[in-house]
PAVOKOL-118875 format. One line per field, with one value per residue (C-alpha): residue in one letter; x, y, z. Coordinates in Angstrom, 1 decimal, m for minus. Example, Ala and Ser with C-alpha at 12.3 -4.5 7.8 and 13.67 -1.06 7.14 Angstrom:
<recs>
res	[A	S] .
xx	[12.3	13.7] .
yy	[m4.5	m1.1] .
zz	[7.8	7.1] .
</recs>
This chain:
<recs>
res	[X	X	X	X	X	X	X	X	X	X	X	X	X	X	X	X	X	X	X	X	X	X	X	X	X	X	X	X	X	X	X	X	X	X	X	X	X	X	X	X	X	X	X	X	X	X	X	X	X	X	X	X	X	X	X	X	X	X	X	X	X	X	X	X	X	X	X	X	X	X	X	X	X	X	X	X	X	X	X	X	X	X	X	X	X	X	X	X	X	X	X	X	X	X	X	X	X	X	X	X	X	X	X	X	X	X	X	X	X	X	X	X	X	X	X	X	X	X	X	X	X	X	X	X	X	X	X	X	X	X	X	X	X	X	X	X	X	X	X	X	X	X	X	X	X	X	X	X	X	X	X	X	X	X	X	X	X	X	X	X	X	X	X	X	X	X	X	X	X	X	X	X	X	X	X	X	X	X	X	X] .
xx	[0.0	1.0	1.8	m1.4	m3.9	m2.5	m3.0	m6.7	m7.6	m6.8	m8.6	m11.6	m11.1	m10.8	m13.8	m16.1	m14.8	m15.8	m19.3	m20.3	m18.5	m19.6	m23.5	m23.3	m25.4	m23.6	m25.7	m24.4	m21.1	m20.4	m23.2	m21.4	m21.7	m19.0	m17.1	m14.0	m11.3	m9.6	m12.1	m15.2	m16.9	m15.3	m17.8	m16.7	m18.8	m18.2	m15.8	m13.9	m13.8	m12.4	m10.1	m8.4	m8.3	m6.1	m4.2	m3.3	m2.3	0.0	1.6	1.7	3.8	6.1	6.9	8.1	9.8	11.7	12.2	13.7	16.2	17.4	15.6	15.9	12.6	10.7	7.6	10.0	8.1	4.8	5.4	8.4	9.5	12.7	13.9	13.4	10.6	7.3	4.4	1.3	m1.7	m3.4	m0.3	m0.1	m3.6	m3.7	m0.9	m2.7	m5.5	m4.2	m2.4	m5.7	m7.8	m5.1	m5.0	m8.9	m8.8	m6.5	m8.5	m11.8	m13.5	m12.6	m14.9	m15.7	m13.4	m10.7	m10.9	m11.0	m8.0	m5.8	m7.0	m5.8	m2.4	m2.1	m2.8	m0.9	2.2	0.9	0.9	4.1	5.8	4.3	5.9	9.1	9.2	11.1	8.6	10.7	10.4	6.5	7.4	9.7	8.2	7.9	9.5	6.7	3.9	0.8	m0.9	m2.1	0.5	3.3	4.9	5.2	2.8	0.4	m0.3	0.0	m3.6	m4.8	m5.8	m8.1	m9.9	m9.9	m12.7	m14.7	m14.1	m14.8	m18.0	m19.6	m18.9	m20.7	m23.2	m25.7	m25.4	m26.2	m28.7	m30.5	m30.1	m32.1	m35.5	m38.1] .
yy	[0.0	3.5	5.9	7.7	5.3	3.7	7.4	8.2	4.1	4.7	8.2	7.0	4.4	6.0	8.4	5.5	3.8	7.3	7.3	3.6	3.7	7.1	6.2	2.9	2.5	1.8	m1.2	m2.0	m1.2	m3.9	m6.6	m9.8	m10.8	m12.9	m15.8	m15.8	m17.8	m18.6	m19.5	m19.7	m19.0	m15.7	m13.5	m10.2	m7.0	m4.0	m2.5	m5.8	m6.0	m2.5	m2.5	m5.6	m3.5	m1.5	m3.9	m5.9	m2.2	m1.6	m4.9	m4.3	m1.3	m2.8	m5.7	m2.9	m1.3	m4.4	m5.4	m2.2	m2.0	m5.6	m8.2	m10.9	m12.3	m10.1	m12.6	m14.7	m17.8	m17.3	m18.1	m20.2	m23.1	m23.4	m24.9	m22.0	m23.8	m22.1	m23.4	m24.8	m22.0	m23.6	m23.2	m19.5	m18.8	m20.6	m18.3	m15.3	m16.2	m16.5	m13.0	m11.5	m12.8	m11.6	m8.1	m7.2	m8.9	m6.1	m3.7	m4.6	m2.4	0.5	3.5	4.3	7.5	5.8	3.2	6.3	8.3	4.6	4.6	8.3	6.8	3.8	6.0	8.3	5.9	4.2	7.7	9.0	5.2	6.2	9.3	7.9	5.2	5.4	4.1	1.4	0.3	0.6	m2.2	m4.7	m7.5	m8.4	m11.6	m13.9	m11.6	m13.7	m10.1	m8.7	m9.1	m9.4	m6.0	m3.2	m1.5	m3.7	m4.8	m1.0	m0.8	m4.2	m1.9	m0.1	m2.5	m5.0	m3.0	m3.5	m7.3	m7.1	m5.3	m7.8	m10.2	m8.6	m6.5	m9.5	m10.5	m6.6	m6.3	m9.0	m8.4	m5.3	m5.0	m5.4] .
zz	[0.0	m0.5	2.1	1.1	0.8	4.2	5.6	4.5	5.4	8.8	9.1	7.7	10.5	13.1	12.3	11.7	15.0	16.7	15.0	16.1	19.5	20.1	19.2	21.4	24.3	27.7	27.8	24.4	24.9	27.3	27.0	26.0	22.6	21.1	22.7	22.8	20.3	23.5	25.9	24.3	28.3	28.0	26.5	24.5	24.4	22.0	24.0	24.0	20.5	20.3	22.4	21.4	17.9	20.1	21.5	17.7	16.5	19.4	18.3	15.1	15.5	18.2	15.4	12.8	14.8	16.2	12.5	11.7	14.7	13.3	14.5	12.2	13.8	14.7	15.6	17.7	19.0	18.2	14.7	15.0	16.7	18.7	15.9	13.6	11.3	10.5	13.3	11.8	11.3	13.9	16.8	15.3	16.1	19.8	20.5	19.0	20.2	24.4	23.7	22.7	25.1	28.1	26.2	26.3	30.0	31.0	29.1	31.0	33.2	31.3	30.4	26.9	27.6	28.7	25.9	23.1	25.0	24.3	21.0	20.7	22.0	19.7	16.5	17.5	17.6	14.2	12.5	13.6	12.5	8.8	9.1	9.7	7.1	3.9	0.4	0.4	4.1	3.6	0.8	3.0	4.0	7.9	8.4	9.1	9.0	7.6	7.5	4.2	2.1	4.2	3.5	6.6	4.8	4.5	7.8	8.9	6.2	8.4	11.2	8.5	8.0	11.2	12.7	10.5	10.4	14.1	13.8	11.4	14.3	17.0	15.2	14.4	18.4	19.2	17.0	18.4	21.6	21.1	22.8	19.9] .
</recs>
């Protein structure tokens, strides 16, 4: 992606994330709605869902810039072995999957306010990375990213997109959870 469409993706994000999380009910914010892919008894409620956004952005960032200081692996074990060979999909995603669920744990408990001023935070740091990266950084591939396309680029445009993946998930479980 370029630096510009990356840019505008992740404005138009954040303003639509603003719009629906702003328009949410407290009710709705933090009735549970999806189970989660690490234990399906833990139920996640909007203001899960967004703030593990946050929380896979902040990641996101801290693997660039680990990659671009040198790290050869940047993903370390949650992709490889101790051997150094790719781990099945389905080890990558436990492992995903346990980190996320841990994340939005800490993140419980939170007001909406307090959930927008990390947002504010994560953004921040994603927007001043994209300021400091070269066109051709944007186009280097993260070692063992199985994000978009693989390039630092593209999985900085994944976070334009990822809350709207999320919000498919949970809206059908909102929606009928209204009163009718």
């Amino acid at each position: 992606m370029k630096r510009v469409e990356i840019e505008k993706a992740l404005n138009e994000d954040r303003n639509w994330l603003i719009d629906l999380y702003g328009a949410m009910s407290e009710e709705d914010l933090n009735r549970g709605l999806t189970a989660s892919e690490h234990d399906p008894a833990s139920m996640w409620s909007a203001l899960d869902h967004f703030a593990h956004l946050l929380g896979i952005e902040r990641v996101f960032n801290q693997l660039i810039r680990s990659h671009l200081g040198g790290n050869q692996n940047p993903m370390g074990g949650l992709v490889t072995d101790e051997s150094g060979e790719r781990r099945p999909l389905e080890e990558i995603m436990k492992g995903v999957h346990l980190r996320n669920e841990e994340w939005v744990e800490s993140q419980r408990g939170k007001s909406l306010s307090e959930v927008f001023a990390t947002a504010q935070r994560v953004r921040g740091e994603t927007l001043a990375l994209l300021s400091e990266l070269s066109d051709d950084q944007l186009g280097e591939k993260l070692p063992g990213a199985p994000w978009a396309d693989g390039t630092i680029g593209g999985v900085l445009g994944v976070n334009a997109h990822h809350s709207r993946m999320h919000h498919e998930w949970f809206k059908g479980p909102l929606e009928t959870a209204q009163p009718g």
